[in-house]
N, C-alpha and C positions, 0 to 999 in steps of 0.2 A: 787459313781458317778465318773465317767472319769475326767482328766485336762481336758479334752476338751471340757466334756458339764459344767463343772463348768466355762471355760475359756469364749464361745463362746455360751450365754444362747440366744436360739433361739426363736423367736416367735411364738406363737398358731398357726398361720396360716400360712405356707411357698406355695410359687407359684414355680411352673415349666415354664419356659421359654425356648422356642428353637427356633435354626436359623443361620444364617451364616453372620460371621464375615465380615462385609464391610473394618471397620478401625481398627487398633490397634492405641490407640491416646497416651497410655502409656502405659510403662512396665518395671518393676522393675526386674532387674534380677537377683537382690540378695533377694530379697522375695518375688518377684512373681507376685506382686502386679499391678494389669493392669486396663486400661480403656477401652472401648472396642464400638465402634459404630456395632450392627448388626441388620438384616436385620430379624426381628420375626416373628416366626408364630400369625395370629391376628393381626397382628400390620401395618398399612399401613403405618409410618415413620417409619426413622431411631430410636432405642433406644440407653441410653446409660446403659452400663454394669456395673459394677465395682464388684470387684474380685481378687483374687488369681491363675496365670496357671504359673508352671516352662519352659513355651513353651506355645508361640503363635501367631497366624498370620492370616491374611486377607485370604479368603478364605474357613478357616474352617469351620467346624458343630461343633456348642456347646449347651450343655444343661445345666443349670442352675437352681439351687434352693435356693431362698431366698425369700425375697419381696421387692416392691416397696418402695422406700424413695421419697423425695424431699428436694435437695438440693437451701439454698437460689440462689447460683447463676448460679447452672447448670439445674434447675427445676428438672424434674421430672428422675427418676436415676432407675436401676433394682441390689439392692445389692446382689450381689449371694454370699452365704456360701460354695454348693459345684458348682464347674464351673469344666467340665467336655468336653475336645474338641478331636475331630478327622476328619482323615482326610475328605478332600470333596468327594461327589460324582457327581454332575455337571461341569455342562465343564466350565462354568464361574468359579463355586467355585476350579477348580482344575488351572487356567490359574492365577485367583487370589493370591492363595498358592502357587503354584509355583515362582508367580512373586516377590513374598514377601520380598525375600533377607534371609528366613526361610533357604535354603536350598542354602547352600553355591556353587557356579558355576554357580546357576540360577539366570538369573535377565528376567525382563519383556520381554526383545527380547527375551530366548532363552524358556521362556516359554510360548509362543505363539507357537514359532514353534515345540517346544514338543506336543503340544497339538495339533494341526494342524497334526505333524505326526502318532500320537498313540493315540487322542483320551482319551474315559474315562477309555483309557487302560494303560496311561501313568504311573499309580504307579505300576501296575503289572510287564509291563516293566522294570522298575528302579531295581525292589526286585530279579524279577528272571531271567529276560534276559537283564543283563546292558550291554551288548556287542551289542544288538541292538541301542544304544543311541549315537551311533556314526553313524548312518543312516543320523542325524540330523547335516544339515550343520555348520561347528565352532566348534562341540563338538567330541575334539581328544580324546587319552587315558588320559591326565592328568586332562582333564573334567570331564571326564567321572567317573574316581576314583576317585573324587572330592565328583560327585556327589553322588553318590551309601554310600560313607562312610557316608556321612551325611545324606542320607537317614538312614542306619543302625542306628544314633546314634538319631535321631528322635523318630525311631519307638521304641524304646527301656526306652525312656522317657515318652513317651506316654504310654508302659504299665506298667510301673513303678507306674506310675499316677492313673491309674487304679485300678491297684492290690492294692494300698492306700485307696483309696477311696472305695472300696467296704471290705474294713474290718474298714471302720468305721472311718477313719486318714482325717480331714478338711484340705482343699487345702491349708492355709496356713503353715498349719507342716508340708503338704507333701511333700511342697518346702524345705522345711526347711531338710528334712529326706534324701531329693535327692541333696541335697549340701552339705551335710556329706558323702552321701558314696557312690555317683555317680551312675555309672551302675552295684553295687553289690545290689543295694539297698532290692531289692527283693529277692538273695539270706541269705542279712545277717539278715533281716525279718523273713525270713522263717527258717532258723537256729536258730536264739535268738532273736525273740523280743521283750526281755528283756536287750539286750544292748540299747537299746532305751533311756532309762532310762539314762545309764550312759553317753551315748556320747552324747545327743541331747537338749539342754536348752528348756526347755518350755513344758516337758516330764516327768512324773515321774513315778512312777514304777506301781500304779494304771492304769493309761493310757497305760502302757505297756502289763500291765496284762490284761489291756483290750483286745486289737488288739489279746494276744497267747489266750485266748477263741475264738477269732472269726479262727485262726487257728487250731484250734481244739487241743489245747496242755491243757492234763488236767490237772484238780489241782491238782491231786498227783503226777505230771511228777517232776522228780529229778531238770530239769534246771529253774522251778516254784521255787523250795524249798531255791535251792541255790540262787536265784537272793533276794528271800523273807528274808535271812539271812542278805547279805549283805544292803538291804534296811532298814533293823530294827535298823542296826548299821549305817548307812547315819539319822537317826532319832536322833537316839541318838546323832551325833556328833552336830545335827541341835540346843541343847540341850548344847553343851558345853563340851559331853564327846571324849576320840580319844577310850575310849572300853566299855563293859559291863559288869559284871559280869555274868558269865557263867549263875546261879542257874535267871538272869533277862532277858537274851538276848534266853532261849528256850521258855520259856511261851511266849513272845511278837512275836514270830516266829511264836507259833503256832495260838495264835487270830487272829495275821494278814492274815493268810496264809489258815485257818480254814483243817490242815491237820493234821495227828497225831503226837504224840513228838516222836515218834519214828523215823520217817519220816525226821524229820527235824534235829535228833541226826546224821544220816546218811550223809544228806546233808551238817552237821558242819564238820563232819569227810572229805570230800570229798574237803570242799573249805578249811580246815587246809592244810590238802596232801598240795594243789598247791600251799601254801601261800598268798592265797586271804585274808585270815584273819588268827591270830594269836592269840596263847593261853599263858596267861605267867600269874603273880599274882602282884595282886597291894593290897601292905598291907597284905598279905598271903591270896587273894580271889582271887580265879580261876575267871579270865575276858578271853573275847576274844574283839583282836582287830583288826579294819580296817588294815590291811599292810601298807598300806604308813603311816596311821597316828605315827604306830608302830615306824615304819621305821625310820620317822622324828624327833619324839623325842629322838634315840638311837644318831642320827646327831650330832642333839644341843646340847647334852651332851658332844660327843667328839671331837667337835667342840669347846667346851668350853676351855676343857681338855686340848687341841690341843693349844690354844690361851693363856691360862693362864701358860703357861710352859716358851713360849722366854723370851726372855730379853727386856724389854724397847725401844722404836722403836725412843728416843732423850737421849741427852747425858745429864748426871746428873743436874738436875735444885736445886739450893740451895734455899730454900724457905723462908731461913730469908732474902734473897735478893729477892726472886719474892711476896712473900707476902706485903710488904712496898711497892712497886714500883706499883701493881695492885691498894693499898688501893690511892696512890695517883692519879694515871690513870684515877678512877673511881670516886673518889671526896667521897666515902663510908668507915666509920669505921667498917670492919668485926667484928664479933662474934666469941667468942671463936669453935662452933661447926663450924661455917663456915670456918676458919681457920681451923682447924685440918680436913675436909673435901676436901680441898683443898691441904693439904700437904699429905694425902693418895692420891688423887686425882693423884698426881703427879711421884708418886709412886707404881703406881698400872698397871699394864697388863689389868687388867677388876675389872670394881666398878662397882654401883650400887648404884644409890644416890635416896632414895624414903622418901617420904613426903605428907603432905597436902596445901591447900592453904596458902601461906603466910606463908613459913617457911622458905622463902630463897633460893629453888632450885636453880630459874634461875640466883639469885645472885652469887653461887657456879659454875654453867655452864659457864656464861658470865667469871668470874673473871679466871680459868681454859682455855677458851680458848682462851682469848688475852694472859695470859702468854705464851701459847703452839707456839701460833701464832708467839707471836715475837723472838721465838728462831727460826721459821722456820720448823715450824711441820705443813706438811699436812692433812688438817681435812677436813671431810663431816661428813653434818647434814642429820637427818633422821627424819621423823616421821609417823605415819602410815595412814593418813587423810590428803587431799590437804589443810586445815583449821589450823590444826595442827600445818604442815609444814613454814607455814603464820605464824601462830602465832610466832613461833621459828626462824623466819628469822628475825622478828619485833624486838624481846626479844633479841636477840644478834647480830646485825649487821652482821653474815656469812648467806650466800647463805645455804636455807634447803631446800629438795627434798620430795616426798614424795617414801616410802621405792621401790614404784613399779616403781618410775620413775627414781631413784636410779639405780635398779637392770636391768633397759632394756628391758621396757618388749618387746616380741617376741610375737605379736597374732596368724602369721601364726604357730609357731615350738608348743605354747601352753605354754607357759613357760618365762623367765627371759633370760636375752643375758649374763649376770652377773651370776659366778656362779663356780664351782670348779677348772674349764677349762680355764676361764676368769675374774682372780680376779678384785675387785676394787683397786685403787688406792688410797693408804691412809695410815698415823701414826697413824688415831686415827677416828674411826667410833662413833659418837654421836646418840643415840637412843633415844629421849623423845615418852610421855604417850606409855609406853611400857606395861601398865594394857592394853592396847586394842590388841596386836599383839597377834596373834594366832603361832597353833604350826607349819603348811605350812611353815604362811609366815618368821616364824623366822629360821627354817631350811634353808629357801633360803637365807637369808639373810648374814649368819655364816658360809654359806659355798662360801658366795662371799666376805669377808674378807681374806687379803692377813693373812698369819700366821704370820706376824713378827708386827701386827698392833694393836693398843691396844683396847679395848671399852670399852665407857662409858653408862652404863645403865640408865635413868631416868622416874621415873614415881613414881603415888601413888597406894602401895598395897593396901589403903584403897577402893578405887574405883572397880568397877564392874570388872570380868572378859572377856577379849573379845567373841566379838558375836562369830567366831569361835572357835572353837575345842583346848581344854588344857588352863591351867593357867600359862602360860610360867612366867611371871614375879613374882608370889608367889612361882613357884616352882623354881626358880632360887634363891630365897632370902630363903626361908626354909632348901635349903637343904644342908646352910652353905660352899658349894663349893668356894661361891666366896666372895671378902669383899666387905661390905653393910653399907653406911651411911645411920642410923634412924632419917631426923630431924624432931621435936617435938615442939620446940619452934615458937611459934607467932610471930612476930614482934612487932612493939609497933605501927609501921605507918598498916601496917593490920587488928591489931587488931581495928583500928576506924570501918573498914567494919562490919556493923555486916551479910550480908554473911555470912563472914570464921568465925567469932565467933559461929555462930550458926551451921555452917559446924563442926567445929569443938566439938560442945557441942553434935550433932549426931555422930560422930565417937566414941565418947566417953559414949553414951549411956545415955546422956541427951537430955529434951525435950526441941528444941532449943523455944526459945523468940519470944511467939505467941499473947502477948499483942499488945494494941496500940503504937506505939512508940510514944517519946516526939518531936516534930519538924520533920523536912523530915531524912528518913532511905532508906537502898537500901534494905529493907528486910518488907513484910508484911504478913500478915494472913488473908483471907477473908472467912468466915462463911459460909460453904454450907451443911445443914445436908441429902440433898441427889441430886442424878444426876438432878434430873426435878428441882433443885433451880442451880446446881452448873453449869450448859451445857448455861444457859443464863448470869449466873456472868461471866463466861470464855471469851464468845463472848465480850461482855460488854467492858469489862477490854482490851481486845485486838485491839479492835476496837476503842473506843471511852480514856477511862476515862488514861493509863498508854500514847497514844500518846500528850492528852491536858496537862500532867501534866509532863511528860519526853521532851517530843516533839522526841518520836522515830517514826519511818515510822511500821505499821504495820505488814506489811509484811515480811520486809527483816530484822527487825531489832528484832524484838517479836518473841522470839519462846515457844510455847504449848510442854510440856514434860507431857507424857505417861507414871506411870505404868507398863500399856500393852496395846495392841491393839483391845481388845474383849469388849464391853460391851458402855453402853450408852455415858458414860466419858472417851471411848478409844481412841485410836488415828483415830481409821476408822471413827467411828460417827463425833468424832470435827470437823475432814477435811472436814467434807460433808457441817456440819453446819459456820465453818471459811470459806468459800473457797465459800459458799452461802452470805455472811454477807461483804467480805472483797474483794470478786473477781467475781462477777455474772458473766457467760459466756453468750457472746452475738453468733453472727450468728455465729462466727473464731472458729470454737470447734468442737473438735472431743472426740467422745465418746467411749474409749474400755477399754473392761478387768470390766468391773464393774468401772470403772471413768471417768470426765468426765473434759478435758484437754483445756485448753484457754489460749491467749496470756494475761503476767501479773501474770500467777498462780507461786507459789513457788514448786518445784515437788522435788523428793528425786531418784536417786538410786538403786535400792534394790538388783544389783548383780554387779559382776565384769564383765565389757565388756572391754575386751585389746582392741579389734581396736580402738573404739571410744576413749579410756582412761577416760572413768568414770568407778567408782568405789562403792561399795556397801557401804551408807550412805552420799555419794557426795550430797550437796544442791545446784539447780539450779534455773533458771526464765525462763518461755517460752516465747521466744521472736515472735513469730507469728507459725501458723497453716496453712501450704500449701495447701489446698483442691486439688487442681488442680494437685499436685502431690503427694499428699498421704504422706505431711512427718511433721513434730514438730520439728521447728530451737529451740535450748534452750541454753543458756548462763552457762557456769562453769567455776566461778572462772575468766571470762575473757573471755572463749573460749566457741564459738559456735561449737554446738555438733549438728546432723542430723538422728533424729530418723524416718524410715518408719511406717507408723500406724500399721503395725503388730509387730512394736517391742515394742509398748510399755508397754507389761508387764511387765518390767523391770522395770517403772516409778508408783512413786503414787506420791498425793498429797502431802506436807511437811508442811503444814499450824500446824500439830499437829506431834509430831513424838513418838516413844518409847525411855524411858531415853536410853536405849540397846543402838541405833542408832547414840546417841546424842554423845558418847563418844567422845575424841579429840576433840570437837567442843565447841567454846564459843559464848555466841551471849550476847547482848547489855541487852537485860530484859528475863525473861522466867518464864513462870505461869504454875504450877503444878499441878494436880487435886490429891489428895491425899483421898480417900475416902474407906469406910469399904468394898463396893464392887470388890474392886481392893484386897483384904483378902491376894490370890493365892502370890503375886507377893512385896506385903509391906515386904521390911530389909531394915534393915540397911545401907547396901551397894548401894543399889539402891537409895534409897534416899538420902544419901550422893554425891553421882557421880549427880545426878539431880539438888541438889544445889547447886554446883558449877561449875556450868556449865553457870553461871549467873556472867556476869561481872559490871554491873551496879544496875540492880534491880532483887529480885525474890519473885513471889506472890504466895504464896500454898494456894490454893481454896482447903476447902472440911471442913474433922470431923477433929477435936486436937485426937479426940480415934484412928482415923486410924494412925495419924503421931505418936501417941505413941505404936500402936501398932508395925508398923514399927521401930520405933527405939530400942523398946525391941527384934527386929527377927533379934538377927546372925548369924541363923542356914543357913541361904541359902541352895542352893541347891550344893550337894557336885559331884566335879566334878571327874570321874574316868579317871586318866593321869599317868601316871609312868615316867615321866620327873625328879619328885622331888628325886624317890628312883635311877634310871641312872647316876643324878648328886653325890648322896650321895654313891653313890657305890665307885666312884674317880676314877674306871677304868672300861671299858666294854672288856671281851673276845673279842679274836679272832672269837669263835665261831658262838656270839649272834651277829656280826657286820658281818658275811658273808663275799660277796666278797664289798666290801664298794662302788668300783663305781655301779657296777650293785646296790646295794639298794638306788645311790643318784638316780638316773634315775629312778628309781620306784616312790621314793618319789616326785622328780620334775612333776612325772606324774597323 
């Protein structure tokens, strides 16, 4: 099945509608998005339309298919799926169009007297004889070629629109296809489309492969085979890895693709040649990998390399004079390891300070950077989560960023403003929950570091791997390249949490303390031996019994962690039933994408969008549902964001989320569903990073058999990256680094 009939599930019965555009009431020109009063066959009033057209205007003939709705406060509405417009044929509809302001030079005067001169000959005119258009009193040459251009660039979107639509592309992607790549659009179509895929959000290679069947491009055609390679490996990175091993990545090529291996050996040969993908060994196994991702990780490494080499970017701090002087500053008796974490700290180009709750990190951080501070060293904070960042700004009094607001980002160029060409300014780059950064965004990151500046690493290797591609911070700490404080030690003031006790007795491969506790705890266990008991203790709990006895707000302050997202107790089901229980939508709601969106809902996320500056796992509030203009005001973090209703695939529900999601993020209480159904997805690691993720309270709903079965799975899923063996190498050739700017520009891309 296509993105598109998965995206845009239509109804049993669709109507045809046609007739001529009286008004345009609205129009979105960045997706398309219109209102439209016309003038129907059948229909003796006005209707109202609503739709998607890259171009539109009074005047015109359009035909329409969808059905009728009824909107509370616009009554009765004609929603069309495909809307389909050209130009008029009547002398009204052609005096209308023209007058529209559509076609630049023309306004109402002069297309009166267009039409007064030439009749319903007036667009023949314009296309093949514009030198008659000066017959027309007012309209000189510089009208004239006014006009005529904009006629060309009309008619050329209109068959653009066309040729989309009849291979099967719904008017809203076709805006979308025709804002990427203009008036090629049809050519780079009909050449590959399968770049679809790679250039266009809301497109995936299914969908692409759709549209080259309706082109008649067959399934054994070579630029099928290669786009099918490079998709199996966008699969896999979807998964965690930046390659595959050769003997995994030809069978998943060929099920996908249902062509021969032979076929698809050819096609690996071909995108090797170009460098589209790349063959090298991880662990002595023939992988092949994405290019950039390739690319990226050879960065980091000599990036590292590159950084770990200068000299100290402040002049010698004596530490039996900064240590006394912080311990008094902060009113805190350090610890032996925290002390001696500190005086590396101090003396180190690049550390690496990893830990779990309550071991002291940000004790080591804070006390580190008011020393650094008052000798007069330049510092930024980073973190990879706007929540994150917050948190890190709170925990040490300096201003922290998050890494993309950091690096600059650039929506039009695609990329970062911050970067090999325009370093950041700084002695000393602070990196916390560095378990979530992937391998992109840390290439970017290290290559926007000035080379004479130091960095500090922080985060827990016990915690998940980021949702992106490679294990940057395991394979920095593994492969011995750089020095690494381990701390281990609890506190005595943390250890009261039993949280982090029990966080802790799971990283350790015990079953944390699933009795009743004696008096009030921030940690419980509630009994659910399967989903049809555990889906109504969740609600329950969230709703009603943790806000009477916390006094937290449900919504904003309760978060549901996920497993996974599949299945009765996943995060899709919860949100249907949280978000029914906690948030009923009244008439303010709009419904797409499979959800269904109202002022007060808690929403998530779910990719990187630069213009807007949300970001993939961001948690927001919808502040109201425009109807009238087709758009969702939503608050982040402070800031109101303006999503058009066709953008909101990017958005789901956040009432319940995936632990994956939840990383860098801490919220006030958060209830678990831990059950045997969830088999695929219980380790250790994930439920670890899930319980501490809870700053006040955390409630695991489900079996004691599943959290034991979980806490016995270390095995996770193994991630294939060659960062660990890059860094372990100490040096990368000349050969395997190419020409180094041309592979940063690849990788930025």
């Amino acid at each position: 099945m296509s993105a598109i009939a998965r995206h845009q599930p239509e109804p049993a019965t669709q109507e045809v509608l046609a007739g001529l555009v009286e008004r345009v009431t609205f129009h979105n020109s960045d997706n398309g998005f219109c209102v439209l009063r016309a003038k129907a066959r059948g229909h003796r009033d006005l209707v109202t339309v609503i739709g998607h057209a890259a171009i539109i205007s009074a005047g015109e003939w359009i035909t329409a298919t969808g059905e009728w709705i009824t909107d509370h406060t616009h009554g009765q509405q004609f929603k069309a799926h495909f809307l389909r417009a050209s130009a008029p044929t009547s002398i009204d509809g052609i005096e209308k169009y023209l007058g529209s302001g559509m076609i630049r030079g023309i306004g109402p005067v002069y297309a009166r007297k267009m039409v007064q001169a030439f009749g319903e000959k007036v667009f023949d005119i314009i296309e093949a004889q514009p030198e008659r258009l000066r017959e027309v009193t007012g309209i000189g040459i510089f009208r004239a070629r006014r006009i005529t251009d904009a006629w060309a660039e009309q008619k050329i979107i209109r068959e653009i629109m066309v040729f989309l639509h009849s291979n099967g592309v719904g008017t809203a992607r076709s805006v979308r296809i025709y804002k990427t790549y203009g008036t090629d659009a049809i050519q780079i179509m009909t050449e590959n489309p399968y770049r679809l895929a790679r250039d266009i959000r809301g497109i995936g290679f299914k969908t692409a492969d759709a549209i080259a069947m309706r082109l008649g491009i067959e399934k054994t055609a070579m630029i099928r085979v290669r786009a099918g390679i490079s998709y199996a490996l966008t699969e896999a990175m979807d998964e965690g890895h930046c390659g595959l091993p050769t003997e995994q990545l030809t069978p998943l090529a060929v099920d996908l693709l249902e062509v021969d291996q032979e076929l698809v050996r050819t096609a690996l040969d071909l995108e090797l040649a170009e460098r589209i993908v790349v063959a090298d060994t991880v662990a002595q196994t023939p992988c092949i990998f994405l290019g950039g991702l390739y690319r990226a990780e050879q960065i980091i490494a000599e990036r590292i390399f590159c950084l770990g080499k200068g000299k100290l970017p402040w002049s010698h701090i004596d530490p039996d004079k900064a240590l006394p002087w912080i311990e008094r500053k902060t009113g805190l008796a350090l610890a032996e390891s925290q002390i001696a974490a500190i005086r590396l700290a101090l003396t180190s180009k690049i550390l690496v300070v990893t830990g779990g709750p309550g071991v002291g990190k940000t004790t080591i951080v804070n006390s580190i950077l008011r020393i650094l501070a008052a000798k007069g060293v330049n510092l930024l904070l980073c973190a990879p989560t706007g929540r994150a960042a917050k948190r890190m700004a709170e925990a040490t009094g300096f201003e922290a960023k998050t890494i993309h607001r950091l690096l600059e980002v650039d929506p039009k160029a695609g990329g970062f403003k911050r970067g090999s060409d325009n370093r950041l300014e700084c002695d000393l780059l602070v990196v916390d929950e560095t378990s979530m950064v992937d391998v992109m965004l840390m290439q970017a990151l290290l290559k926007a570091i000035p080379d004479d500046a130091a960095l500090l690493i922080v985060g827990d290797i016990e915690q998940l791997p980021s949702v992106g591609p490679g294990q940057v911070l395991a394979d920095i700490i593994s492969s011995g390249a750089v020095s690494v404080v381990r701390l281990t030690e609890v506190f005595r003031q943390a250890a009261k949490s039993q949280i982090i006790t029990n966080a802790h007795k799971i990283n350790q491969g015990m079953i944390p303390d699933l009795g009743k506790p004696d008096g009030d705890s921030d940690f419980y266990f509630v009994q659910a031996d399967d989903p049809e008991a555990a889906v109504p203790k969740i609600v329950e709990l969230v709703k009603n019994r943790i806000p009477l006895r916390f006094g937290l707000d449900p919504i904003r302050d309760i978060q549901v962690l996920c497993p996974m997202n599949r299945g009765g107790v996943g995060a899709r089901s919860l949100n249907i039933q949280l978000q029914a229980a906690l948030n009923p939508a009244g008439d303010r709601k709009v419904e797409r994408f499979g959800w269904t969106f109202a002022p007060g809902d808690k929403i998530m996320q779910i990719e990187n969008d630069y213009d807007k500056e949300v970001y993939n796992g961001d948690i927001g509030y919808i502040d109201d549902v425009e109807l009238d203009d087709a758009e969702l005001i939503a608050t982040f973090d402070g800031r109101k964001v303006t999503y058009g209703f066709g953008e909101l695939d990017t958005l789901v529900p956040a009432y319940a989320a995936t632990i994956h999601k939840s990383q860098g993020s801490e919220y006030p209480a958060i209830v678990i569903p831990v059950l045997t159904q969830h088999y695929p997805m219980l380790q250790r690691n994930l439920l670890y990073t899930g319980v501490t993720r809870g700053k006040r309270l955390v409630v695991l709903v489900g079996q004691k058999k599943a959290i034991a079965i979980a806490v016995r799975n270390v095995s996770g899923r193994r991630r294939w990256s060659k960062l660990n063996e890059w860094l372990g190498s100490k040096s990368i050739s000349e050969s395997e680094v190419l020409n180094e700017k041309q592979e940063w520009q690849s990788a930025d891309r």
